[in-house]
N, C-alpha and C positions, 0 to 999 in steps of 0.2 A: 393196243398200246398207243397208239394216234391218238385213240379219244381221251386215253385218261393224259397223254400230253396238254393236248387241248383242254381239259378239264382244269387242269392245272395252270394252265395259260389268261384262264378264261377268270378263275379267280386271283390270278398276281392281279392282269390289269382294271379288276374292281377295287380290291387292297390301297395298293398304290397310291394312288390321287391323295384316300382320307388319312393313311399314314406320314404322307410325306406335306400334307396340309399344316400350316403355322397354325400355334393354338390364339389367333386374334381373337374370338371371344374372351378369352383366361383372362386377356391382358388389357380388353378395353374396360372388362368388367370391373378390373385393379386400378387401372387410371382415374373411368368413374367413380369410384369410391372413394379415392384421395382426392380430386377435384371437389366432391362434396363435401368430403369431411373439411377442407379449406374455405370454401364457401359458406361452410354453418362456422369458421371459426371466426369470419370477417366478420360475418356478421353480426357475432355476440359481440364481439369488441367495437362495433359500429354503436351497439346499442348501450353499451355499458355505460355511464355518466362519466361527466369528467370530472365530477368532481369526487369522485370516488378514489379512496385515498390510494398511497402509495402499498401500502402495508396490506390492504385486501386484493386488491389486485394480483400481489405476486403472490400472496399464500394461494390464490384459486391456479397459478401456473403452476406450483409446485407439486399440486398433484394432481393434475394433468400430464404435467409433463415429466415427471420425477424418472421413469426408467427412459424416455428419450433421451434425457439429460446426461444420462447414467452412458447410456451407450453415446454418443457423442463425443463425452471424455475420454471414451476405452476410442474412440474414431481417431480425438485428437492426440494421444498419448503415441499411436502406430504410425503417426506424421512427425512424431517431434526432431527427429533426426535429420529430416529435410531441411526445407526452407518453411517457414512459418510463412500462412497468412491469415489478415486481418481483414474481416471486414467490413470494420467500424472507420470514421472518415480519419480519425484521433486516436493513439494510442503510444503507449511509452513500457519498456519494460528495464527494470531496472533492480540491480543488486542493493540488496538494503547496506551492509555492514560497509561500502566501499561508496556507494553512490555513483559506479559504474555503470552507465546506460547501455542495455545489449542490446535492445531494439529499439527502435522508432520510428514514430508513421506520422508526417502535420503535426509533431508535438507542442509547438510554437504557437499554431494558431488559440484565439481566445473564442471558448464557448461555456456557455451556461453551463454549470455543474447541476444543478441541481440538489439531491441533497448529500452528495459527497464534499460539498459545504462543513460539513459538521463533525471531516476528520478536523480539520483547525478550530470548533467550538470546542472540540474534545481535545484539543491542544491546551487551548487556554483553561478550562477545565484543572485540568490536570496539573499546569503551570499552576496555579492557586493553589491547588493542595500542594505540592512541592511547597511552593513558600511559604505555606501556612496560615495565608488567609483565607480558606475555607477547610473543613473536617469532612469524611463521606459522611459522620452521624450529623451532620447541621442539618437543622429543616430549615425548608425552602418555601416559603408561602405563594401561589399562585395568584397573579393580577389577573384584572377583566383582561390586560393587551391579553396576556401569556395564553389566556382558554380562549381568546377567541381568534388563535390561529385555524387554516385551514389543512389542508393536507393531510399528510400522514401525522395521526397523534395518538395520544392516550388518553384523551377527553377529562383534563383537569380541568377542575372548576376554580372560578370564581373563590379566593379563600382558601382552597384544601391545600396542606401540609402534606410535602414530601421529602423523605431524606435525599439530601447529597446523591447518595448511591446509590437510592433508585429512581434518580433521573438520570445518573448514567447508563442505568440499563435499559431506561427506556430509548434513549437515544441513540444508544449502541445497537440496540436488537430491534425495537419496532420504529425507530428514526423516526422518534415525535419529534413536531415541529413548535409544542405549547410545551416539552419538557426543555428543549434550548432556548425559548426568549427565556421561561422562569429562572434557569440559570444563568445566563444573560444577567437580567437586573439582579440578582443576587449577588454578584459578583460584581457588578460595575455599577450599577443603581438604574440602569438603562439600556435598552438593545442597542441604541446607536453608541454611548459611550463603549461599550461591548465589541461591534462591529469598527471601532476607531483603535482598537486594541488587535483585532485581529488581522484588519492591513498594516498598523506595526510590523507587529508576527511575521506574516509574509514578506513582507519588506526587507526585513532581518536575516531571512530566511533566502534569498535574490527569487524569490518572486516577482520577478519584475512585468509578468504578461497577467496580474490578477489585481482585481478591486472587486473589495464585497461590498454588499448593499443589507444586505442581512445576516442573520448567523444560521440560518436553516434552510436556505437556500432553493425560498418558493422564487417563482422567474419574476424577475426585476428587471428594468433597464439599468443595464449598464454592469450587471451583476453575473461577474465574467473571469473565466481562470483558464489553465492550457493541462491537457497532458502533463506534459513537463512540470509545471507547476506542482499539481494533484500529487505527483511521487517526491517531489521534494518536501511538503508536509508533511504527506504519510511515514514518510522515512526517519522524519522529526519525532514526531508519535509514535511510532512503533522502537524506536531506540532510543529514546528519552524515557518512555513510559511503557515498557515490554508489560505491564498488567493490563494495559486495557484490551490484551488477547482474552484476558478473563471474563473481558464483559462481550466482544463482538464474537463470541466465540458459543454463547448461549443459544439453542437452539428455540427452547420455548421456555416459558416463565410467568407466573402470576406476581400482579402486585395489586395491594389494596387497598380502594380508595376511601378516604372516610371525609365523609361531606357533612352539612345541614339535613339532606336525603338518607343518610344513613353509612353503614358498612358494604361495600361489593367488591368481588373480586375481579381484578380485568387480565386476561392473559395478550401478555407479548408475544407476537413468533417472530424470527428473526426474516427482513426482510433479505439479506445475502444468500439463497440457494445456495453457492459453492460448499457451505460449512456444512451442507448435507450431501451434496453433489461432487464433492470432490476431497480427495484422502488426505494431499495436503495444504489445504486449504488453512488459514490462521484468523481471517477476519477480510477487507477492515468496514468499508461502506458503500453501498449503494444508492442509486440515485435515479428518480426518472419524473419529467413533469413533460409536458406539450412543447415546450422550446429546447429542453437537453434533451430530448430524446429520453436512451437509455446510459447510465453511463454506470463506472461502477471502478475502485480503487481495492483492488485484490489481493492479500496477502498472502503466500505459501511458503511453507519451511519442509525443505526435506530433507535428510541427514544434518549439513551445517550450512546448508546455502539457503537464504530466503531471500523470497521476490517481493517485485512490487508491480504488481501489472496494471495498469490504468488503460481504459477503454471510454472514450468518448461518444457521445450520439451514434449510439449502434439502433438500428432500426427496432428491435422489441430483444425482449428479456431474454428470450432460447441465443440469439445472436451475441448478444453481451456476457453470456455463460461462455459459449461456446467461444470466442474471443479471449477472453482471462482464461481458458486451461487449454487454448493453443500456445496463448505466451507463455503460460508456467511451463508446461512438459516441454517448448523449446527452449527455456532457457536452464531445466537442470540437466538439459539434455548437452545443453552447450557449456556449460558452467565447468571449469578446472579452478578449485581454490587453494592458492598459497597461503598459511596463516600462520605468521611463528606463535608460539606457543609462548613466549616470554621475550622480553628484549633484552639483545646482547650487552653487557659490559664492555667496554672502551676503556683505551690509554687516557691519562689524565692527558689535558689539555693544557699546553705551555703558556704561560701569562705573565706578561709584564708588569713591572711596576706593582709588583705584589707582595705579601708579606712568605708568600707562598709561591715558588715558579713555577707550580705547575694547579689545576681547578678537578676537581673528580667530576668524570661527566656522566651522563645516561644517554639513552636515546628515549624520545619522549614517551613514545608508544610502539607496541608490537606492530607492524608490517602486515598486511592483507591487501592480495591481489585478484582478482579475476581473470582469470583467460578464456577466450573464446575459439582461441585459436588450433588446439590441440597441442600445443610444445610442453615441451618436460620439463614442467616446473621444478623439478631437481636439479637443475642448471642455473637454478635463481644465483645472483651473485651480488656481493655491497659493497661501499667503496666510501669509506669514511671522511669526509672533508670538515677540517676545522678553521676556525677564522684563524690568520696569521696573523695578524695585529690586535689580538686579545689583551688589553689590558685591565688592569682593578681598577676599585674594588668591579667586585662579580657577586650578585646576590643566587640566594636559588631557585632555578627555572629562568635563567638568564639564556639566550639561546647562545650556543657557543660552536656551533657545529650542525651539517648536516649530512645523515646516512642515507646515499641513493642505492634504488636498487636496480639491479639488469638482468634484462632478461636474453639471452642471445646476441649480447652488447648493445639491445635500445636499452634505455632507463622508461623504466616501467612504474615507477615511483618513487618516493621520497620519506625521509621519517626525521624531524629536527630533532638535534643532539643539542641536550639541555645540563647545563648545571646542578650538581647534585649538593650543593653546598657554597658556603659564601667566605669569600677572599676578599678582606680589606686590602685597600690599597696602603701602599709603602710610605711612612710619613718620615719626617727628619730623626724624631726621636728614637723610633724603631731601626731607622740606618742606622745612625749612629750607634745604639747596642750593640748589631750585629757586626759593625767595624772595630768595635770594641775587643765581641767576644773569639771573632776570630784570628783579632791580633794577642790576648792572650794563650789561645792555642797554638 
């Protein structure tokens, strides 16, 4: 019995040691192989040329890295309930339909965009067709300047004829930088008169931390915008002109080029990953050169809420993904929206000096709030104030009154109560009648 004790004893304390030994081979063998695999990835990128456009660059990340991407978002979607972070130096996240800012990081400061530039060419763009000085069927004839940009393009030549609308597509999905001067001088006769147009724009817009130097937004001195900025265009664009989801929203596309050379086909892929990398994703542009870093202006809609997430000089492209769907999943995560459905009807509005004493009013537009807060927007309340010293005449859209609204007694907004119709004012002769017909009553 002793021995087969001791036998037993004899094999615990050989057991033991290698049982109860950490598996440090498993684990340096696993560090090795990620330190390596980072190492051969510097070094491609060491080797890469610079001047290797924007547009190949990211398709070769796109599928490298398409299921990291993928899990990342499922990373950042299980954070969104938290505290969000960023860690790009610049970034702004903001409600389109309100213009309510829900996050921001340095939004103020000014940097290179690079070519998220060309949400404002796509403004003006756009702005043209609205007014009808350009059609998407017009062609566009390409200048020496326009083919001999560098960067990200679609390699126009010299001479060749493109429609309208498919230089918007080239510019929306493969962000040439010869498809925006050609439409540049088609539209203005000139890149700079073009670029004199689009600090207008901005201007208009309180832009007031941006000045362009071009419309495609290769780095330039002085050629300089904010966070801040980036979302208050984009917001302009995507609700002035809700179709150019139709163009940034193209995944891949051929278009073709017909030169002196002959007929070829050239395919665009969209430089934005998100619109493949993430569900609700909308658009809008992307941007990355050697002085902005990476940056990139991100649109998502999900149910009725859409964002606008702007990211600044994030160190490379996985980081600027990863960035734009930490803001989006925290802001639908934070997002409560009030939105009446139609505006209320109102008392007429008493008025003096009128043919009429009293104006039929409206309120201008329906009411939309954002809360961030968690309170029960079923408590919204309004509180009609009209001018007391209203006199005529009153034309229609005159403002006459203004509807606030509150939220747990702050005012949380405002909606002007306008004139639905027009009241002359009281003249001698029309007294007179009226002194008339009511004295023979």
């Amino acid at each position: 019995m002793k021995s087969i004790v001791a036998m037993l004893l004899a094999v615990l304390l050989f057991v033991q040691p290698v049982y109860g030994m950490e598996a440090k081979e498993t684990i340096l063998y696993t560090d090795v192989q990620r330190d390596e695999t980072k190492e051969s990835e510097d070094t491609k990128e060491k080797m890469e040329s610079q001047e290797a456009t924007e547009a190949q660059k990211e398709a070769e990340e796109a599928v490298q890295n398409e299921d990291e991407a993928a899990q990342e978002a499922g990373d950042s979607g299980s954070a969104a309930a938290g505290q969000v972070e960023v860690s790009a130096p610049s970034a702004i996240l903001m409600e389109s339909s309100t213009g309510q800012v829900i996050y921001e990081k340095d939004a103020d400061t000014q940097r290179p965009p690079a070519s998220v530039t060309k949400v404002m060419t796509l403004l003006l763009i756009f702005d043209a067709l609205a007014d009808g000085k350009i059609k998407l069927e017009d062609s566009v004839t390409t200048s020496e300047y326009a083919a001999s940009m560098g960067g990200s393009q679609v390699f126009l030549e010299p001479g060749e004829v493109q429609t309208v609308d498919t230089l918007i597509k080239c510019i929306s999905v493969a962000s040439a930088n010869d498809a925006c001067v050609a439409m540049a001088e088609h539209i203005c006769g000139s890149e700079d008169e073009f670029v004199a147009q689009m600090n207008k724009r901005a201007e208009g817009l309180g832009m007031t931390n941006t000045h362009f130097i071009n419309c495609n937004g290769l780095d330039a001195d002085g050629h300089l915008t904010t966070a801040k900025d980036i979302a208050l265009m984009s917001r302009e664009l995507i609700t002035m002109y809700p179709q150019i989801h139709d163009y940034c929203t193209i995944w891949m596309e051929n278009i073709t080029h017909t030169t002196k050379k002959g007929t070829s086909e050239f395919g665009l892929s969209n430089t934005n990953k998100l619109i493949r990398q993430y569900e609700y994703a909308t658009g809008l542009k992307t941007g990355s050169t050697s002085k902005a870093k990476f940056c990139v202006s991100a649109t998502a809609k999900k149910d009725d809420t859409e964002l606008i997430a702007v990211i600044m000089a994030a160190d490379d492209s996985k980081a600027r993904v990863r960035d734009a769907i930490a803001l989006c999943n925290y802001g639908f995560g934070k997002c409560n929206k009030y939105q009446e459905k139609g505006t209320k009807s109102v008392k007429p509005v008493k008025l003096a000096r009128g043919v009429k004493e009293t104006v039929k009013a409206t309120q201008e537009e329906p009411f939309t709030y954002i809360d961030t807060t968690g309170a029960d927007l079923k408590g919204m309340e309004q509180k009609v104030k009209v001018s007391k010293k209203l006199q005529a005449p009153i034309k229609k859209g005159d403002k006459v009154g203004v509807v606030k609204y509150y939220l747990n007694g702050q005012e949380v907004g405002s909606r002007e109560l306008i004139a639905s119709e027009n009241v002359d004012a009281i003249s001698y002769q029309s007294a007179l009648v009226d002194t008339i017909e009511e004295w023979l009553l």
